[in-house]
C-alpha positions in Angstrom: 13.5 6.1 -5.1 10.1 4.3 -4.2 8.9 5.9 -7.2 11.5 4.6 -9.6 12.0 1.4 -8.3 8.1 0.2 -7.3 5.4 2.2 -8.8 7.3 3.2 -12.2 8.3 -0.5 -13.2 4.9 -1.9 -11.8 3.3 0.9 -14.4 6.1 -0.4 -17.4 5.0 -4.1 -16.6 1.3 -3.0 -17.1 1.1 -1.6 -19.9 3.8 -4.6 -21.9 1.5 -6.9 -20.4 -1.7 -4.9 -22.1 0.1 -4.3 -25.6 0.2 -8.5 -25.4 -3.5 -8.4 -24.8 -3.7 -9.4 -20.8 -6.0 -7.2 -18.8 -4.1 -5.2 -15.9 -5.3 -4.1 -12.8 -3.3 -1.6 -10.4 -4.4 -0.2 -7.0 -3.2 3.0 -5.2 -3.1 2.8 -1.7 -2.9 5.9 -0.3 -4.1 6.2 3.6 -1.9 7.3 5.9 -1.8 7.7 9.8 0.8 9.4 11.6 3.1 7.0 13.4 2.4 3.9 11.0 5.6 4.2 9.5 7.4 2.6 12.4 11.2 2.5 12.8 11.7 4.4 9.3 9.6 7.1 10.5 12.6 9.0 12.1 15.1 9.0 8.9 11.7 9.6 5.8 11.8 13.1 4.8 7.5 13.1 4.5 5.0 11.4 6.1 2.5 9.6 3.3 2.0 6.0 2.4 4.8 4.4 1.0 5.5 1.2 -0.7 4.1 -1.4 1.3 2.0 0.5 3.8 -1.6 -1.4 2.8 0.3 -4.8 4.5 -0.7 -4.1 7.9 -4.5 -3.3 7.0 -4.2 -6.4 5.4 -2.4 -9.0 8.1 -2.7 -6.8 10.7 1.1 -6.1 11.6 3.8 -4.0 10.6 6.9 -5.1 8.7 8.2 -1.5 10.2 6.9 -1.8 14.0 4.4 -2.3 16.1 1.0 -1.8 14.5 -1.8 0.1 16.7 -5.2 -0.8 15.6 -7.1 2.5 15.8 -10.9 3.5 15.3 -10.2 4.7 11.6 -7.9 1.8 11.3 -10.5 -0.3 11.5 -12.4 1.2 8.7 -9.8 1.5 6.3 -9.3 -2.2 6.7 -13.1 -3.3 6.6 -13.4 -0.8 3.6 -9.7 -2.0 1.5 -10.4 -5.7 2.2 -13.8 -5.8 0.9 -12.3 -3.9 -1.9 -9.9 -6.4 -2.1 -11.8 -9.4 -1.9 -14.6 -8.0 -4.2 -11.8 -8.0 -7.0 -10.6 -11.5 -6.2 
């Protein structure tokens, strides 16, 4: 459903926007750490990165649960925001 609803329209709005001539940028976020997917964890059928899980390696909480800062944590966030901000 994350698929249809997210990723699939976001991909539609892209490419209208480029056949009017705007330039379109899209990013995948695809890290995943076991245990980051909070209270939803429990009732998700896989464990992957889902709509919304680059927010916490962002701001540094979870919309889903606490958010432990691990180690690799820390590098996935150094690395994506200076991805991020080298964009901006």
């Amino acid at each position: 459903a994350s698929n249809f609803f997210f990723s699939d329209a976001s991909l539609e709005m892209a490419n209208i926007r480029t056949k009017h001539g705007d330039e379109v940028y899209n990013f995948i976020f695809s890290y995943y750490r076991k245990g980051t997917l909070g209270i939803l964890g429990p009732i998700f059928p896989f464990e992957a990165a889902t709509h919304c899980m680059e927010l916490p390696y962002i701001f540094g909480i979870s919309l889903l649960g606490e958010f432990h800062v691990v180690d690799e944590d820390k590098e996935v966030m150094d690395r994506f925001l200076t991805y991020l901000t080298s964009f901006m």
